[in-house]
RONULO-437499 format. One record per residue: residue in one letter; y, z, x of N, C-alpha, C in turn. Coordinates in steps of 0.001 Angstrom, whole numbers, padded with zeros to 6 digits, always signed. Each point is the difference from the previous one (the first is absolute). Example, Ala and Ser with C-alpha at 12.3 -4.5 7.8 and 13.67 -1.06 7.14 Angstrom:
RONULO-437499
a-005690+007800+013190+001190+000000-000890+001200+000000+000900 s+001050-000720-000350+001190+000060+000820+001090+000730-000770 
This chain:
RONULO-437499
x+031631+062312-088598-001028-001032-000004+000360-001048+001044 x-000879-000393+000846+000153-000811+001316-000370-001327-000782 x+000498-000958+000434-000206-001531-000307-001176-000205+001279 x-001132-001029-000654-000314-000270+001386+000110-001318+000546 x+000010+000015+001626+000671-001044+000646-001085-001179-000533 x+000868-001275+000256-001073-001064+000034-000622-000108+001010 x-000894-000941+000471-000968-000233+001041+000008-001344+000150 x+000503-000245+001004+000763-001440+000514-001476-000686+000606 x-000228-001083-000969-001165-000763+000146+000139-000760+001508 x-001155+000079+000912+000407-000455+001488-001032-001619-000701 x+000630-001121+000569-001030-001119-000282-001017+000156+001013 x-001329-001240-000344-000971+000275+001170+000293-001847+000188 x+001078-000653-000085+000023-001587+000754-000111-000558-001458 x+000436+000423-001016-000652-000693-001018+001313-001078-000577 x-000145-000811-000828+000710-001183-000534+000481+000481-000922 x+001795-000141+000223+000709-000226-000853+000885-001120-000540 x-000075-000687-001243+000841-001116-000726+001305+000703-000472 x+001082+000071+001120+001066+000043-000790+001082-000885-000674 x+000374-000065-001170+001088-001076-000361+001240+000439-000272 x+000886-000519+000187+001046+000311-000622+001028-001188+000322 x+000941-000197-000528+001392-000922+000336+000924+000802+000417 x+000338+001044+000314+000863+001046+000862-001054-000069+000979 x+001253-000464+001171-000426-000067+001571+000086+001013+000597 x+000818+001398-000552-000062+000957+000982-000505+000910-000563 x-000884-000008-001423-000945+000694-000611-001340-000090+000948 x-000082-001693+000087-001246-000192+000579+000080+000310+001379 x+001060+000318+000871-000077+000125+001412+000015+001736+000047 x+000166+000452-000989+000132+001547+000195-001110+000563-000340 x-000159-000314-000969-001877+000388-000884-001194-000539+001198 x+000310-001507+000405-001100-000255+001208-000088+000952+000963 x+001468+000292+000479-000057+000953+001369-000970+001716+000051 x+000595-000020-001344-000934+001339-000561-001171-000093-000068 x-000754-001134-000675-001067+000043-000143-000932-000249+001530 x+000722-000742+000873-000745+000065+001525+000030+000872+000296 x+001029+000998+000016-000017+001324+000796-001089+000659-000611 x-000471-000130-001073-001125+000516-000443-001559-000366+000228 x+000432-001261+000703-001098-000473+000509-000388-001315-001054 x+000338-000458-001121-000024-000883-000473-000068-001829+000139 x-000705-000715-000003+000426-001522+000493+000566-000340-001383 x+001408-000637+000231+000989-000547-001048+000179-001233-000030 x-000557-000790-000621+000189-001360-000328+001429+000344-001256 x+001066-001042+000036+001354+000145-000531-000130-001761-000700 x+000869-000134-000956-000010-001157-000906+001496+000273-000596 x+000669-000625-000253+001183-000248-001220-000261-000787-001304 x-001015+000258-000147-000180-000728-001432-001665+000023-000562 x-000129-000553-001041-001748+000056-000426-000561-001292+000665 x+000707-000837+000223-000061-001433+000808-000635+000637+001236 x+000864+000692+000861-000057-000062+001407-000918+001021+000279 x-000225+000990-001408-001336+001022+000432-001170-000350-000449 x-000150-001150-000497-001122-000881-000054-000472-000433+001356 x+001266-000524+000389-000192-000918+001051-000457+000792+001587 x+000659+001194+000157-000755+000840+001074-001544+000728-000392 x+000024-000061-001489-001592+001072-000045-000739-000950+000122 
């Protein structure tokens, strides 16, 4: 029985809110998500992702 592969969602420019307080969560997860074509707005807190959306 074959597993089947996933299907790596390509973005079309769309908005992402990421948060987190790990800085190299958020710099690694952002990088990914551009390469996908994603726009990444980044925050460290519920404060500061208020404050960019």
């Amino acid at each position: 029985m074959q597993i089947p592969e996933h299907e790596i969602l390509q973005g079309k420019h769309e908005n992402i809110l990421l948060v987190d307080d790990n800085l190299a969560i958020i710099e690694t997860t952002r990088d990914t998500l551009e390469m996908l074509d994603y726009k990444v707005l980044t925050a460290s807190n519920g404060q500061e992702a208020i404050d960019v959306f």
